[in-house]
PyMOL Python script that loads the backbone (N, CA, C, O; Angstrom):
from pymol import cmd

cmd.read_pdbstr("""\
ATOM      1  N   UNK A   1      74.213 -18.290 204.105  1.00  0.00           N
ATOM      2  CA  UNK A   1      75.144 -18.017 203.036  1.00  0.00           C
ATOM      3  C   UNK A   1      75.595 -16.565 203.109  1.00  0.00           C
ATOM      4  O   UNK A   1      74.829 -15.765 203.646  1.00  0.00           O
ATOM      5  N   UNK A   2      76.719 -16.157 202.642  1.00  0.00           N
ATOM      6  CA  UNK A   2      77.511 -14.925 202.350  1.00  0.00           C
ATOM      7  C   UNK A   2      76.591 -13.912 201.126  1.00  0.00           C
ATOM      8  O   UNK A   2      75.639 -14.332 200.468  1.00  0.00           O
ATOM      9  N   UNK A   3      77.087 -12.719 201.064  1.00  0.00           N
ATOM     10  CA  UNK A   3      76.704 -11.973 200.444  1.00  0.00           C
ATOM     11  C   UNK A   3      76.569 -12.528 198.916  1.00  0.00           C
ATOM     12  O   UNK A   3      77.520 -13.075 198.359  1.00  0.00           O
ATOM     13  N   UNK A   4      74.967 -12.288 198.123  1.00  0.00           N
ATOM     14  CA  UNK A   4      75.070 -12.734 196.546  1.00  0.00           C
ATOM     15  C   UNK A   4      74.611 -14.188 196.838  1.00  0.00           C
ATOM     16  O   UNK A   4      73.822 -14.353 195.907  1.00  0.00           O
ATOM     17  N   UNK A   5      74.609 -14.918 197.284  1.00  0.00           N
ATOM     18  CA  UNK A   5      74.791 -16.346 197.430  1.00  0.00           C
ATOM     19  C   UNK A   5      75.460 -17.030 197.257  1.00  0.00           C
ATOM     20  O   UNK A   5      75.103 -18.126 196.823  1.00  0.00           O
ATOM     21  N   UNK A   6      76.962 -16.707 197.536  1.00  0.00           N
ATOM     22  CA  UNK A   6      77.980 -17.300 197.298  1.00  0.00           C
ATOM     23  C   UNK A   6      78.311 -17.738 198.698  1.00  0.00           C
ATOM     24  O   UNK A   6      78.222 -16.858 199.555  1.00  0.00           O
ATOM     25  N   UNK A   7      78.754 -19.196 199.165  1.00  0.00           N
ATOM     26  CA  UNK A   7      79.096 -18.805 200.261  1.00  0.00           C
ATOM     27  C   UNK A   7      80.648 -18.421 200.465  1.00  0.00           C
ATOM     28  O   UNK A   7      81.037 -17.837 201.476  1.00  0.00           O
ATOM     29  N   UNK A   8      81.465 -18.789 199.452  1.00  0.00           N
ATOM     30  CA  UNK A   8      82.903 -17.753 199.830  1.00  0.00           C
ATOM     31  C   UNK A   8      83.139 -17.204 198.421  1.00  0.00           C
ATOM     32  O   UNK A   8      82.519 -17.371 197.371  1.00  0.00           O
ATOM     33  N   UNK A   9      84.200 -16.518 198.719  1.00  0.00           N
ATOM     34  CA  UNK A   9      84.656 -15.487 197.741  1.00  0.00           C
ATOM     35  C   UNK A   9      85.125 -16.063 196.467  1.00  0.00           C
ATOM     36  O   UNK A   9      84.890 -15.633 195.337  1.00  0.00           O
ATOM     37  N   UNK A  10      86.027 -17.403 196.903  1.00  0.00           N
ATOM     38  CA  UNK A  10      86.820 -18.386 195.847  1.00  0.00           C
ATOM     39  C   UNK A  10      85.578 -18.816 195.019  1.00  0.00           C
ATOM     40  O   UNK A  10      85.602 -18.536 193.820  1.00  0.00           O
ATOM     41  N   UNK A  11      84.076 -19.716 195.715  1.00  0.00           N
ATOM     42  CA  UNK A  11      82.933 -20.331 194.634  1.00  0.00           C
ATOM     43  C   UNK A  11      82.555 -19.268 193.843  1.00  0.00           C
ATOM     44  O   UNK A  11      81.915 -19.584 192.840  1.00  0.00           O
ATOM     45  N   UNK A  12      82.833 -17.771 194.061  1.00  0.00           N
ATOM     46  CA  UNK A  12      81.832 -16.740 192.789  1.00  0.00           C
ATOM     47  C   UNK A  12      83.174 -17.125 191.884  1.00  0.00           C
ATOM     48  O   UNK A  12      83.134 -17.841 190.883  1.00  0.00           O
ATOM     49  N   UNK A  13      84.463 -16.461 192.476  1.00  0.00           N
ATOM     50  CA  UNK A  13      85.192 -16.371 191.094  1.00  0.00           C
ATOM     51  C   UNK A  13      85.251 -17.576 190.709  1.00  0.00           C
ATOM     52  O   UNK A  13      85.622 -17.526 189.537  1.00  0.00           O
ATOM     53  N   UNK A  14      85.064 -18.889 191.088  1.00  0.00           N
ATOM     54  CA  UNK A  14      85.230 -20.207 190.361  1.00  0.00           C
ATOM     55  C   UNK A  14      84.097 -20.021 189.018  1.00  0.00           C
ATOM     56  O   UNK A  14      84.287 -20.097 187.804  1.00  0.00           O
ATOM     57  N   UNK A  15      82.425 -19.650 190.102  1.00  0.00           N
ATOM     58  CA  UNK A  15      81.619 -19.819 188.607  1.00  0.00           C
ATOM     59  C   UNK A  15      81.564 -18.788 187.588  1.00  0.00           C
ATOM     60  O   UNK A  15      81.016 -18.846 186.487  1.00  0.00           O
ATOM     61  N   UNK A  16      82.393 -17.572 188.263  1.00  0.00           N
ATOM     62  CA  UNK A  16      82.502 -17.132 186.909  1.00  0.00           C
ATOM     63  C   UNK A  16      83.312 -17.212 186.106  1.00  0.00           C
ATOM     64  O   UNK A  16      82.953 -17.134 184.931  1.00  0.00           O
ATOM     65  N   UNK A  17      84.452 -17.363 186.363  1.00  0.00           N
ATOM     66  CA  UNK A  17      85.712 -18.433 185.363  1.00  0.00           C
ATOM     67  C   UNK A  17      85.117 -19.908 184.405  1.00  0.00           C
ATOM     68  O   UNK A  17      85.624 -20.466 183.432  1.00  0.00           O
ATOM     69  N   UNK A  18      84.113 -20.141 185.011  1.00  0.00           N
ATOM     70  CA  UNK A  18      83.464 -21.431 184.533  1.00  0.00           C
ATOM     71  C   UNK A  18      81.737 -20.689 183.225  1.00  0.00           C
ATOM     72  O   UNK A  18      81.039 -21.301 182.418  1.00  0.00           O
ATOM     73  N   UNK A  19      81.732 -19.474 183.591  1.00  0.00           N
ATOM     74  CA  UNK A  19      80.532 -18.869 183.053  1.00  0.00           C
ATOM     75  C   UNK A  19      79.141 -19.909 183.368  1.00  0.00           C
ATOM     76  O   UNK A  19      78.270 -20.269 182.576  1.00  0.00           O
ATOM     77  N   UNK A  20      79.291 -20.206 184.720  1.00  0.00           N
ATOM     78  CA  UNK A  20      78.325 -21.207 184.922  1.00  0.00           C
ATOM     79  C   UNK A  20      76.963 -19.898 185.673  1.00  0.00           C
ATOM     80  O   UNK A  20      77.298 -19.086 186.536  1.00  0.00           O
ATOM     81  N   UNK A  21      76.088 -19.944 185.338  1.00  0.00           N
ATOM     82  CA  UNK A  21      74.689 -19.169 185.661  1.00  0.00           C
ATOM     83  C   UNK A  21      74.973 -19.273 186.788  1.00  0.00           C
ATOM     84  O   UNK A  21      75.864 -20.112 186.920  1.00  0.00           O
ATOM     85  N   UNK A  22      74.508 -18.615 188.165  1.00  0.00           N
ATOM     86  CA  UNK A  22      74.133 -18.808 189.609  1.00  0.00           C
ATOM     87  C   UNK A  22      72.444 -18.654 189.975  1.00  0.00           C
ATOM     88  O   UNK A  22      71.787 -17.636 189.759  1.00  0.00           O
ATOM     89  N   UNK A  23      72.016 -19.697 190.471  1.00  0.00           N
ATOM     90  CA  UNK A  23      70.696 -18.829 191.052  1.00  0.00           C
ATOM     91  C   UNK A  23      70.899 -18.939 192.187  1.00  0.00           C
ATOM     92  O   UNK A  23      71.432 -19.939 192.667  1.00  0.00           O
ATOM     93  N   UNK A  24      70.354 -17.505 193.148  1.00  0.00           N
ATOM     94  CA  UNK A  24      70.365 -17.512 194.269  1.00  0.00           C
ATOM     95  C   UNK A  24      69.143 -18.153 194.974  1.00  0.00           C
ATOM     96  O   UNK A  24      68.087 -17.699 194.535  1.00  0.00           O
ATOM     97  N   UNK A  25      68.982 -19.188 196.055  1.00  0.00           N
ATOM     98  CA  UNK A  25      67.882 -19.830 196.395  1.00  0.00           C
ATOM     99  C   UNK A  25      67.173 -19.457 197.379  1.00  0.00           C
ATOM    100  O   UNK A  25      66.172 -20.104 197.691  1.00  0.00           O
ATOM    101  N   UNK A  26      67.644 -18.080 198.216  1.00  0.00           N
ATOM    102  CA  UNK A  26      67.160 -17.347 198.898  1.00  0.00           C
ATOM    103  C   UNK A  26      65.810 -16.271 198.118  1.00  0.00           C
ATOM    104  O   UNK A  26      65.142 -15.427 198.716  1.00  0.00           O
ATOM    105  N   UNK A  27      65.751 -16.502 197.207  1.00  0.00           N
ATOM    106  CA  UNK A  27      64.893 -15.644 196.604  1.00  0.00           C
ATOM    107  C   UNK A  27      63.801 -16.630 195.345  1.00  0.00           C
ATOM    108  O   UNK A  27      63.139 -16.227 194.389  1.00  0.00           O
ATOM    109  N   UNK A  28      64.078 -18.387 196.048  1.00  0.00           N
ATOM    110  CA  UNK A  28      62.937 -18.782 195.303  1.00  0.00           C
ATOM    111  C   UNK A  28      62.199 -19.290 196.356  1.00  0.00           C
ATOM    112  O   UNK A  28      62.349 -18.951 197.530  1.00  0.00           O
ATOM    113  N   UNK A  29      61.226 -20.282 195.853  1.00  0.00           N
ATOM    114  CA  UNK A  29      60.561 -20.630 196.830  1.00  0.00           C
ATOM    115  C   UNK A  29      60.483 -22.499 196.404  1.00  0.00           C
ATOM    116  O   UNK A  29      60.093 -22.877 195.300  1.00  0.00           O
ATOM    117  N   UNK A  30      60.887 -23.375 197.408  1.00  0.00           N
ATOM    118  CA  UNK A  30      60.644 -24.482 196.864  1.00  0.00           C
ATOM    119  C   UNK A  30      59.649 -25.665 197.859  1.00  0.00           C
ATOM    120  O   UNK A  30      59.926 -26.007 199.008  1.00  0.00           O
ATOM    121  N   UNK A  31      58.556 -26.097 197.109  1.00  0.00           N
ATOM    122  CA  UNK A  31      57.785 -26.957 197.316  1.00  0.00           C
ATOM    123  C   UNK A  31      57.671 -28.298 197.253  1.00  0.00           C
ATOM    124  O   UNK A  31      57.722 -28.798 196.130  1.00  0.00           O
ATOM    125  N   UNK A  32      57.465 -29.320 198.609  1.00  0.00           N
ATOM    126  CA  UNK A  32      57.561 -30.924 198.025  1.00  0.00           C
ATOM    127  C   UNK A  32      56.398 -30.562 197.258  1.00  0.00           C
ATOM    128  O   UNK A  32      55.738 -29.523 197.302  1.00  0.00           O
ATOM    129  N   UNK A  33      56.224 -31.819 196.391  1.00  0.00           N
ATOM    130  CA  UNK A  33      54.936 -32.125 195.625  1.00  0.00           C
ATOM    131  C   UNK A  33      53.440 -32.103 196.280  1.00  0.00           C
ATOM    132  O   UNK A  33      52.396 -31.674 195.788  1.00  0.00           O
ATOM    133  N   UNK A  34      53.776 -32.950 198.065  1.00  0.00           N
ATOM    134  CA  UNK A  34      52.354 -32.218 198.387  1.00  0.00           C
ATOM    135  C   UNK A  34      51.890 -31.170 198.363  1.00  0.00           C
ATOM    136  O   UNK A  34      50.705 -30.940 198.124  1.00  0.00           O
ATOM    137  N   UNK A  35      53.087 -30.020 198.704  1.00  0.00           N
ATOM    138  CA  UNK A  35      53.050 -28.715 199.138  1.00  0.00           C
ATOM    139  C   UNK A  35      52.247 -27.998 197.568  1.00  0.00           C
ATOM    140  O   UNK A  35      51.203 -27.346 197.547  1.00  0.00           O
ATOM    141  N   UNK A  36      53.091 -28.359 196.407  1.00  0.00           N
ATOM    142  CA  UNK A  36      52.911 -27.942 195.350  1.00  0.00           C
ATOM    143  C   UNK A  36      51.528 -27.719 194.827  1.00  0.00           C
ATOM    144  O   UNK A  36      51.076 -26.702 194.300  1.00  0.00           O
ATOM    145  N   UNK A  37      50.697 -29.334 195.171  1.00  0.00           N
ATOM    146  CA  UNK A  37      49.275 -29.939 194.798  1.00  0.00           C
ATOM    147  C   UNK A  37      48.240 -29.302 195.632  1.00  0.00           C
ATOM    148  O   UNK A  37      47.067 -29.067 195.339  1.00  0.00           O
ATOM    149  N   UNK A  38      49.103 -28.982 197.098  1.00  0.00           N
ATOM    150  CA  UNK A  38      47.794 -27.966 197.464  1.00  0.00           C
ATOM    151  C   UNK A  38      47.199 -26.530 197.136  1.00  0.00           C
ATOM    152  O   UNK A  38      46.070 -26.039 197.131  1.00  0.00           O
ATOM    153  N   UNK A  39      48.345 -26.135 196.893  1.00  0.00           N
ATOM    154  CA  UNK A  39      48.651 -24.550 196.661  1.00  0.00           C
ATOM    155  C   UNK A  39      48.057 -24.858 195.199  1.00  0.00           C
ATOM    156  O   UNK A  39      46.935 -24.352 195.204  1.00  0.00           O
ATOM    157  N   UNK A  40      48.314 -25.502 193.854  1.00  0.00           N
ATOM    158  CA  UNK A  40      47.269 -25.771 193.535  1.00  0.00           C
ATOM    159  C   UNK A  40      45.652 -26.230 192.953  1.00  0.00           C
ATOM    160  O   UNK A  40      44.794 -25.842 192.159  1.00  0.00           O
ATOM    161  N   UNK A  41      45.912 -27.329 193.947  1.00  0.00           N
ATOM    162  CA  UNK A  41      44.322 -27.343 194.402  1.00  0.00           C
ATOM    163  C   UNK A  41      43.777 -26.330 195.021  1.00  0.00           C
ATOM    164  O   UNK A  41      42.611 -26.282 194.627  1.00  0.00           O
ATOM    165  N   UNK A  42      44.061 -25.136 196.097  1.00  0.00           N
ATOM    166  CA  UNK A  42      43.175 -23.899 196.237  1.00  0.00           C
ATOM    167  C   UNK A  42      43.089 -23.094 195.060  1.00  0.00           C
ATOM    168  O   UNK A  42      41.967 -22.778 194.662  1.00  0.00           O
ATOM    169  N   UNK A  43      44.238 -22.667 194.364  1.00  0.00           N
ATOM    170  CA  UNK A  43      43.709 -22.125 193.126  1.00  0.00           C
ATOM    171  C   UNK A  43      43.259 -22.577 192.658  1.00  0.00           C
ATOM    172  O   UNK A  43      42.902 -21.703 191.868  1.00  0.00           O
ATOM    173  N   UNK A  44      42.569 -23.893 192.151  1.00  0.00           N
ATOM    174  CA  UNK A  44      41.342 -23.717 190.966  1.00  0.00           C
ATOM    175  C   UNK A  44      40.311 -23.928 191.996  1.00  0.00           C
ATOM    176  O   UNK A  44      39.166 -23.660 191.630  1.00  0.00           O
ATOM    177  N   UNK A  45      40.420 -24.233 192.868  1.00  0.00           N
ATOM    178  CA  UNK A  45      39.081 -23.885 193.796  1.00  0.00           C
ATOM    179  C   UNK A  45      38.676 -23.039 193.864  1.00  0.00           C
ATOM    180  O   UNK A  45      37.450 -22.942 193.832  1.00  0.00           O
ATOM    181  N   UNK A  46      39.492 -21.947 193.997  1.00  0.00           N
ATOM    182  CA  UNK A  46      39.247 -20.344 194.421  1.00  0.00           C
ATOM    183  C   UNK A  46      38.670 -19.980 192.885  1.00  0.00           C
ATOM    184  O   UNK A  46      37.580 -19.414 192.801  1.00  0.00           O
ATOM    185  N   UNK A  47      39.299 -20.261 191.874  1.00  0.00           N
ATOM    186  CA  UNK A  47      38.642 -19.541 190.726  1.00  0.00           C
ATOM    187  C   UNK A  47      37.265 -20.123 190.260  1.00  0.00           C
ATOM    188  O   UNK A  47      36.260 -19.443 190.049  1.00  0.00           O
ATOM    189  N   UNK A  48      37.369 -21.515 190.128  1.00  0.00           N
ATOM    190  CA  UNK A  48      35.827 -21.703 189.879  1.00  0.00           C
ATOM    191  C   UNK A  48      34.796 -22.020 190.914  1.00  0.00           C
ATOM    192  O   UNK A  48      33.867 -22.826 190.952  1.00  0.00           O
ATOM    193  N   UNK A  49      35.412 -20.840 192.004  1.00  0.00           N
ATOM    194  CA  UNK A  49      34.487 -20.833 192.847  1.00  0.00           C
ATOM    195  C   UNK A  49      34.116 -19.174 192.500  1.00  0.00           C
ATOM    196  O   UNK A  49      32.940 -18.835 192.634  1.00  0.00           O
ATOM    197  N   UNK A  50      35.140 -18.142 192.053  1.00  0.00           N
ATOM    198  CA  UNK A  50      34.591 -16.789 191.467  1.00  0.00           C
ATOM    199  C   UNK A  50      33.945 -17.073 190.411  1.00  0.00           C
ATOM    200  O   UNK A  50      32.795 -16.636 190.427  1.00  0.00           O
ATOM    201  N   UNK A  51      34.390 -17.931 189.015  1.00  0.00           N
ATOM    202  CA  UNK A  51      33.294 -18.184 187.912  1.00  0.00           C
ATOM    203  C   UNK A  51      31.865 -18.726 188.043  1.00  0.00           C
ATOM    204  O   UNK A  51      30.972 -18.432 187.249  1.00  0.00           O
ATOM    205  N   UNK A  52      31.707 -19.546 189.111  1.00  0.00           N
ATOM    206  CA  UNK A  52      30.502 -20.238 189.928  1.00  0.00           C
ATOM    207  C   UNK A  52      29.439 -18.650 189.923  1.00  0.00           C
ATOM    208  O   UNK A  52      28.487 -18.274 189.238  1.00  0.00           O
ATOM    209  N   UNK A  53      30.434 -17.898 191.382  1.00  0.00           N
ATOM    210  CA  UNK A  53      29.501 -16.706 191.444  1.00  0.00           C
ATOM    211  C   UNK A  53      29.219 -15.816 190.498  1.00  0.00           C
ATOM    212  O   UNK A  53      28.134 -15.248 190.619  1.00  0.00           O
ATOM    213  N   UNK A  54      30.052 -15.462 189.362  1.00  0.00           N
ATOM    214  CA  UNK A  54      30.025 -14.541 188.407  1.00  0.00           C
ATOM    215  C   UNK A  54      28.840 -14.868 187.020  1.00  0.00           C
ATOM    216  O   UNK A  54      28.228 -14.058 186.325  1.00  0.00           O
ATOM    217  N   UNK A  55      28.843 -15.958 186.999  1.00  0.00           N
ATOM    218  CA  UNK A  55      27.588 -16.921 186.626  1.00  0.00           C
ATOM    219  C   UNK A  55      26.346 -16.261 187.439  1.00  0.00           C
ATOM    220  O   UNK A  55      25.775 -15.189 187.236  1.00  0.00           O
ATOM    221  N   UNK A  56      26.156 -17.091 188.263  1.00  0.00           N
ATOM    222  CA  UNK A  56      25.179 -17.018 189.096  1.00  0.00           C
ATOM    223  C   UNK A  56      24.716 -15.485 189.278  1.00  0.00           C
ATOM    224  O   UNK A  56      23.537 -15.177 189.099  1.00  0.00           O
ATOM    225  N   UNK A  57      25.444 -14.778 189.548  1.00  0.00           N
ATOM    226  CA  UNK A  57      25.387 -13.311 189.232  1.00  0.00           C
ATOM    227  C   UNK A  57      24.598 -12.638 188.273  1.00  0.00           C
ATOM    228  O   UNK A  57      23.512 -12.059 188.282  1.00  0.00           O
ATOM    229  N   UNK A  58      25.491 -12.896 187.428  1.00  0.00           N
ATOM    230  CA  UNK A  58      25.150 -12.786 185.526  1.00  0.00           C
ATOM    231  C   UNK A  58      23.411 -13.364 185.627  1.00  0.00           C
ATOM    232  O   UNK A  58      22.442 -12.637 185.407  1.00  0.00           O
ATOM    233  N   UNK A  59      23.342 -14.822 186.007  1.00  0.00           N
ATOM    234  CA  UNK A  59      21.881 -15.151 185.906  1.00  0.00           C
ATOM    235  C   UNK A  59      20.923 -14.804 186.601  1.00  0.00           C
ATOM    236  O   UNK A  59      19.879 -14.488 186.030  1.00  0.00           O
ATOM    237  N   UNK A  60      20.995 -14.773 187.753  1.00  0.00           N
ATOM    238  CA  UNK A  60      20.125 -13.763 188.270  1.00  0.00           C
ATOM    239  C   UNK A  60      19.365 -12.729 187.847  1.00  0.00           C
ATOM    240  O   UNK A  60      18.138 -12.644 187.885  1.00  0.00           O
ATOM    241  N   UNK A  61      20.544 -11.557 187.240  1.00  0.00           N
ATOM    242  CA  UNK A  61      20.212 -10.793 186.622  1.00  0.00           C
ATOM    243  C   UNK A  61      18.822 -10.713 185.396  1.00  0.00           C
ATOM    244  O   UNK A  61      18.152  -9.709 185.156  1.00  0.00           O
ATOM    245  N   UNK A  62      18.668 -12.102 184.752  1.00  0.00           N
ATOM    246  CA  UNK A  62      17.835 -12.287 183.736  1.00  0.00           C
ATOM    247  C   UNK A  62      16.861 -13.273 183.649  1.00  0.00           C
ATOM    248  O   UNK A  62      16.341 -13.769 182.650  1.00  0.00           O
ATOM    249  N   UNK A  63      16.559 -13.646 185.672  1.00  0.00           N
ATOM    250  CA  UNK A  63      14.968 -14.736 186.060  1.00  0.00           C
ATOM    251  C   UNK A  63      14.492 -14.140 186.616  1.00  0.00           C
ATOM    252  O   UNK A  63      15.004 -13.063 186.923  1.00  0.00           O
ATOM    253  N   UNK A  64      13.185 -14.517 187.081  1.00  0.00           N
ATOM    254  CA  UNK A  64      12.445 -13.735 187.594  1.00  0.00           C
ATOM    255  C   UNK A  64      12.576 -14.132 188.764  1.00  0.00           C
ATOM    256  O   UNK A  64      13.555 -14.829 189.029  1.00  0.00           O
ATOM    257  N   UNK A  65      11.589 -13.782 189.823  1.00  0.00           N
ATOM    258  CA  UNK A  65      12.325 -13.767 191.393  1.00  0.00           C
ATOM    259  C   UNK A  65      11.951 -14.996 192.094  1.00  0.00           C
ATOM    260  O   UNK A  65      12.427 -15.327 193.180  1.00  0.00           O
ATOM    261  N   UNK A  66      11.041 -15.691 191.402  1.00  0.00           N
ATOM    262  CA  UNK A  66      11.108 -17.559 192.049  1.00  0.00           C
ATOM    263  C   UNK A  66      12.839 -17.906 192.025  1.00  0.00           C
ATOM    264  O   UNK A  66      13.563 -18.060 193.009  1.00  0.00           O
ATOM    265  N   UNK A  67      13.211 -17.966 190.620  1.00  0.00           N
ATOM    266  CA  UNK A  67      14.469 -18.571 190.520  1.00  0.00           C
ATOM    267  C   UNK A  67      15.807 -17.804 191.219  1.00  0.00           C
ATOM    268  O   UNK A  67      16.824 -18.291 191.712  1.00  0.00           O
ATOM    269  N   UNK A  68      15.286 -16.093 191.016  1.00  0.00           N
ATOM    270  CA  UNK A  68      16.386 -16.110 191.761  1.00  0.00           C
ATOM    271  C   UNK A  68      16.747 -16.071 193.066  1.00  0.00           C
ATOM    272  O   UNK A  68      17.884 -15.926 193.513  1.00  0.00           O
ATOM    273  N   UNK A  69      15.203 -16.277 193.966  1.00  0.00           N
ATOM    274  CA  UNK A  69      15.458 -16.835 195.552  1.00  0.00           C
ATOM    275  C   UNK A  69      16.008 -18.230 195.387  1.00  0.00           C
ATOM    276  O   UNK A  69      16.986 -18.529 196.073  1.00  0.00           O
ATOM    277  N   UNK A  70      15.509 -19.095 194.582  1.00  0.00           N
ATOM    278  CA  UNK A  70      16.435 -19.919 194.687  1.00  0.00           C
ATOM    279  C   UNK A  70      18.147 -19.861 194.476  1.00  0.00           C
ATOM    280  O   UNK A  70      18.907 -20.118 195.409  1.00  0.00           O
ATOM    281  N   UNK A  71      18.624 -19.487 193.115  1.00  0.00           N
ATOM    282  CA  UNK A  71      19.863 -19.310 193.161  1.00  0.00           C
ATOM    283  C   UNK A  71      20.625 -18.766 194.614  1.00  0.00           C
ATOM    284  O   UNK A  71      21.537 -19.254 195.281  1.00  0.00           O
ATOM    285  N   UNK A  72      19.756 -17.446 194.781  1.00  0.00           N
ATOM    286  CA  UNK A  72      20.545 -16.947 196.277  1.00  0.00           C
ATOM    287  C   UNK A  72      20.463 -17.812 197.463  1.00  0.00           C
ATOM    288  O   UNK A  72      20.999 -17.428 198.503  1.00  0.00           O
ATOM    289  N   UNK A  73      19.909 -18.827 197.422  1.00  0.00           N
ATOM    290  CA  UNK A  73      19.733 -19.442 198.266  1.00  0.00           C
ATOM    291  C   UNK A  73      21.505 -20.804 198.548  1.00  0.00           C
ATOM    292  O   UNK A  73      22.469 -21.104 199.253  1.00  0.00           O
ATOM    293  N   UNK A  74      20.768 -21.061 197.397  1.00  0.00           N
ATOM    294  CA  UNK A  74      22.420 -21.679 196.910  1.00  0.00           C
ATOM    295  C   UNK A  74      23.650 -21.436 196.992  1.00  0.00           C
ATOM    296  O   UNK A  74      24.578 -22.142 197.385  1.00  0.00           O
ATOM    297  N   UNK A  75      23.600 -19.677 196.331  1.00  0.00           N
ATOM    298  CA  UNK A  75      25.096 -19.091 196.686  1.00  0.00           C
ATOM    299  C   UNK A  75      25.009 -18.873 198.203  1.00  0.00           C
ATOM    300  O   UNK A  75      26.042 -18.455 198.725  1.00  0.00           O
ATOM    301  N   UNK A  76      24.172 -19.042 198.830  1.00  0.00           N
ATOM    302  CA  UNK A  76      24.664 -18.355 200.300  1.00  0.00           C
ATOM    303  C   UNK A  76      24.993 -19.837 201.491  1.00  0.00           C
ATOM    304  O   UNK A  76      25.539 -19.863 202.594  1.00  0.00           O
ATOM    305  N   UNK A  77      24.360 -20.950 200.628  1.00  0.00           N
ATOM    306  CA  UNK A  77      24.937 -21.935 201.860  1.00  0.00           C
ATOM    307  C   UNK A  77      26.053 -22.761 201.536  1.00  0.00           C
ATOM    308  O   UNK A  77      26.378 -22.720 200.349  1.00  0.00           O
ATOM    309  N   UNK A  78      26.632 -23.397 202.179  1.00  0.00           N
ATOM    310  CA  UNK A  78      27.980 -24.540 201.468  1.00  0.00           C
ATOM    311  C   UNK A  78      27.410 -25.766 201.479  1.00  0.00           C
ATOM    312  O   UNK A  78      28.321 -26.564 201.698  1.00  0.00           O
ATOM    313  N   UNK A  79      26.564 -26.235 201.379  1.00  0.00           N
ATOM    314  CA  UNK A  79      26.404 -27.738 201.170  1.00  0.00           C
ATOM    315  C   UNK A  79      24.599 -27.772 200.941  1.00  0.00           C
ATOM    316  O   UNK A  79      23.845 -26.828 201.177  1.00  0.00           O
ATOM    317  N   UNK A  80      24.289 -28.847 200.533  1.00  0.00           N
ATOM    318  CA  UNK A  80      22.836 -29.235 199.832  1.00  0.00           C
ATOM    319  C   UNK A  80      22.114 -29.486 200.855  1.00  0.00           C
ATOM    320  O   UNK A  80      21.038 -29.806 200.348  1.00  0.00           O
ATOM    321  N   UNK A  81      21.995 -29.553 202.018  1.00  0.00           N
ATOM    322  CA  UNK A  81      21.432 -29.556 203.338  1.00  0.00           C
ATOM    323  C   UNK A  81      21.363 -28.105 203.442  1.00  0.00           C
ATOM    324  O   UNK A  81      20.545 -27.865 202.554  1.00  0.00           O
ATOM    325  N   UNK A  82      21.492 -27.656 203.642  1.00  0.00           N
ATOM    326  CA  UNK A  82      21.561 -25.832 203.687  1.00  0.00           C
ATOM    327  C   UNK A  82      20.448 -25.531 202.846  1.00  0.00           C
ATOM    328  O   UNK A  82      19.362 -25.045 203.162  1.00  0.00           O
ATOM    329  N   UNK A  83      20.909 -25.918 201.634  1.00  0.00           N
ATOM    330  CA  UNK A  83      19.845 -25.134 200.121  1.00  0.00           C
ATOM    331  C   UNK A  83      18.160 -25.682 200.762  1.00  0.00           C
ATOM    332  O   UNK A  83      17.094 -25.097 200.952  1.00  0.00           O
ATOM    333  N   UNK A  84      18.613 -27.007 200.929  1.00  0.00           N
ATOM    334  CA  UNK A  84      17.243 -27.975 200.876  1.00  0.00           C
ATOM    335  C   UNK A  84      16.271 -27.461 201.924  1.00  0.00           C
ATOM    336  O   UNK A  84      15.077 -27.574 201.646  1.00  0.00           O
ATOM    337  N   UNK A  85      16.674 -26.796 203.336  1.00  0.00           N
ATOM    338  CA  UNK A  85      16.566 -26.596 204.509  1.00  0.00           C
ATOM    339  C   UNK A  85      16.089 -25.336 204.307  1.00  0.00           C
ATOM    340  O   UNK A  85      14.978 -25.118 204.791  1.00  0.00           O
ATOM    341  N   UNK A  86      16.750 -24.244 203.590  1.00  0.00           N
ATOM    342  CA  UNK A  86      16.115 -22.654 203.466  1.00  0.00           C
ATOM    343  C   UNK A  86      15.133 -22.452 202.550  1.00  0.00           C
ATOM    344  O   UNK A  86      14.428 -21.446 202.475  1.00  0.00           O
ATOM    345  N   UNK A  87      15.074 -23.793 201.576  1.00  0.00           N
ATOM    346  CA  UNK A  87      14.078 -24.404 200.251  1.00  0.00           C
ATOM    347  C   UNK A  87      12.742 -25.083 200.697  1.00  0.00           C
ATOM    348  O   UNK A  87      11.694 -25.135 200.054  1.00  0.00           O
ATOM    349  N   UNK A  88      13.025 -25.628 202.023  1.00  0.00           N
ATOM    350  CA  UNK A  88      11.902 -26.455 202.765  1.00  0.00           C
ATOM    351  C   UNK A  88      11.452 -27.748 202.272  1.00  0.00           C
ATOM    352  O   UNK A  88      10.334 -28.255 202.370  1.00  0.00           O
ATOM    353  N   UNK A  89      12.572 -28.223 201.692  1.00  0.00           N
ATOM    354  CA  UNK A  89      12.255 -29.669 200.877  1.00  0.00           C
ATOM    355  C   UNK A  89      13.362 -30.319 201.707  1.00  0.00           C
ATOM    356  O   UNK A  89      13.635 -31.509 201.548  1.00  0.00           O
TER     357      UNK A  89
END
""", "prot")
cmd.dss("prot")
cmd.show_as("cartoon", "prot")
cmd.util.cbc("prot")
cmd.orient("prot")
């Protein structure tokens, strides 16, 4: 497209004779619906995966050190095979 997002000179002065809004689409961003659902699905992943740790954090802070080798144990692997495995159960 031409300068503004118009692509000729005649469509600006048309929409503004018409006082019709313009958005320029070079400056949005548009998503199919999958695209939409992933982007997000990582955001709330990503956040209650910081509230997860900020928790866990927070609690730590106030067990004594049985529980919180366990907790750290937890935050540090991705799956229950991991925990169970550094847990020895």
């Amino acid at each position: 497209m031409a300068r503004g997002g118009f692509s000729n000179d005649s469509s600006k002065a048309l929409a503004d004779e018409l006082g019709v809004s313009v958005i320029n689409l070079e400056e949005s961003v548009v998503l199919t619906i999958d695209e939409l659902r992933t982007v997000i699905e990582n955001v709330i992943y990503d956040a209650v995966g910081d509230l997860i740790n900020t928790v866990f954090t927070l609690a730590m802070k106030s067990c004594d050190g049985k529980v919180r080798d366990v907790m750290n144990v937890i935050m540090t692997c991705n799956d229950w095979s991991c925990v169970c495995e550094k847990l020895g159960g």
